[in-house]
C-alpha positions as CSV (number, residue, x, y, z in Angstrom):
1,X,64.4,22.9,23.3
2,X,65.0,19.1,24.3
3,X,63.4,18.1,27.4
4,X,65.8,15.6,28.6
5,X,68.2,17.8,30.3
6,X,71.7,16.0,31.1
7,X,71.7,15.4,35.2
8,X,75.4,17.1,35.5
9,X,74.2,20.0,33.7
10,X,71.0,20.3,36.4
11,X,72.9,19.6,39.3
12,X,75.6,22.5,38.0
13,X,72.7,25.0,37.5
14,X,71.3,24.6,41.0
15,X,74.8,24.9,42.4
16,X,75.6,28.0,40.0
17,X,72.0,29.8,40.4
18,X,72.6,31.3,43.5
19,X,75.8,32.5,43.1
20,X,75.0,34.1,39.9
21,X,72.4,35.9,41.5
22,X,74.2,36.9,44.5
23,X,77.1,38.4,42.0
24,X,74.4,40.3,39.8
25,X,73.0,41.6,42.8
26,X,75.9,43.0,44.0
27,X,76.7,44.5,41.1
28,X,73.0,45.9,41.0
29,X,73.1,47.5,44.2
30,X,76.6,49.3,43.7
31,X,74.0,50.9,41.0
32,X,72.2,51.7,43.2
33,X,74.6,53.4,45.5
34,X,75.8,55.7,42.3
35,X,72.0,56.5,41.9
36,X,72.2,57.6,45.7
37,X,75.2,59.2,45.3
38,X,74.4,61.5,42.3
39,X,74.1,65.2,42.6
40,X,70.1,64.7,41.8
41,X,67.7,66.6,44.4
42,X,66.5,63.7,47.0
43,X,63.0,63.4,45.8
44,X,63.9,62.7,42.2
45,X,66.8,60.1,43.9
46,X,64.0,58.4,45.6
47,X,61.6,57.8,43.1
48,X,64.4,57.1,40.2
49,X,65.8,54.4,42.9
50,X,62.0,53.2,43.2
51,X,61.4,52.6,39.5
52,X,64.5,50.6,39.2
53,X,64.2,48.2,42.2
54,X,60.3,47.5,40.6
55,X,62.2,46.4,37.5
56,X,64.9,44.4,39.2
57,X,62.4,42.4,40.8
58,X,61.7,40.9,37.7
59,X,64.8,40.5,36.5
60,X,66.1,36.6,36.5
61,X,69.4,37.8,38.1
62,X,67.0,38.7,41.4
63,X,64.2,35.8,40.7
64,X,63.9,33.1,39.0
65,X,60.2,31.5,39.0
66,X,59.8,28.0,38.7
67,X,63.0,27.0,38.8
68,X,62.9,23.2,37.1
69,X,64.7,20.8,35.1
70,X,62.2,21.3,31.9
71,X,62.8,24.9,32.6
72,X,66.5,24.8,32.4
73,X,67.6,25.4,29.3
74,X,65.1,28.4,28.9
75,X,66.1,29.7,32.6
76,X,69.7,29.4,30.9
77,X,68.7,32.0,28.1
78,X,66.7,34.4,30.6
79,X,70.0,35.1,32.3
80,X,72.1,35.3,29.3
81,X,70.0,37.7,27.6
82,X,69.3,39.8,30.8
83,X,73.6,39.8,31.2
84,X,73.5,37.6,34.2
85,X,75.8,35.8,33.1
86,X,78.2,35.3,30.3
87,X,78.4,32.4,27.8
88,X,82.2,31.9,29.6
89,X,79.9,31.1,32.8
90,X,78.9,28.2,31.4
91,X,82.2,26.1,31.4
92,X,81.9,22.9,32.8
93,X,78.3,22.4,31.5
94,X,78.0,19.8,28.5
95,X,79.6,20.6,25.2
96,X,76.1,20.2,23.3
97,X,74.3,22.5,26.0
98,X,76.6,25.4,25.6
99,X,77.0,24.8,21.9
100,X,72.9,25.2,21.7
101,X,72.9,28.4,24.2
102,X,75.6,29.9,21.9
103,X,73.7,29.4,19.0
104,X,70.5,30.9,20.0
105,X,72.7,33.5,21.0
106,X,73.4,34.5,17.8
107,X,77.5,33.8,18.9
108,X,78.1,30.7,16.4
């Protein structure tokens, strides 16, 4: 990936981030609720519940690691791939940045 990364895009991604996260959070923890709410026995609730939230902390929808400009792009495909977000999340970033994103995606 180019390393010049356009300064609207970068200044949109660090607005977006967090509120990507927030909403695939949410969305993670209603999971979690079901998982609760399930007709399972307690014990195999709690350590079902555990397994998941050791995997969610890895997930870049929960954390994303050095978060920089070079890393962009690449931060870009680590949420799209892991359902973040969508390709549709992406309007108002530069034509050439989603076109790229949506080729590596396999969607053009």
């Amino acid at each position: 990936m180019e390393k010049g990364v356009n300064e609207k895009d970068w200044k949109l991604f660090r607005s977006r981030l967090p509120g990507w996260q927030e909403a695939y959070m949410e969305k993670v923890i209603e999971e979690y609720r079901e998982l609760l709410g399930s007709k399972e026995q307690a014990s195999e609730k709690f350590w079902a519940l555990d397994e998941r939230i050791k995997q969610d902390k890895r997930n870049p929808g929960v954390l994303l690691r050095d978060v920089r400009r070079s890393n962009m792009d690449i931060h870009l495909l680590q949420l799209l791939r892991y359902e973040v977000i969508r390709l549709e999340d992406l309007d108002g970033f530069s034509e050439e940045l989603r076109e790229k994103l949506s080729w590596i995606m396999g969607n053009e």
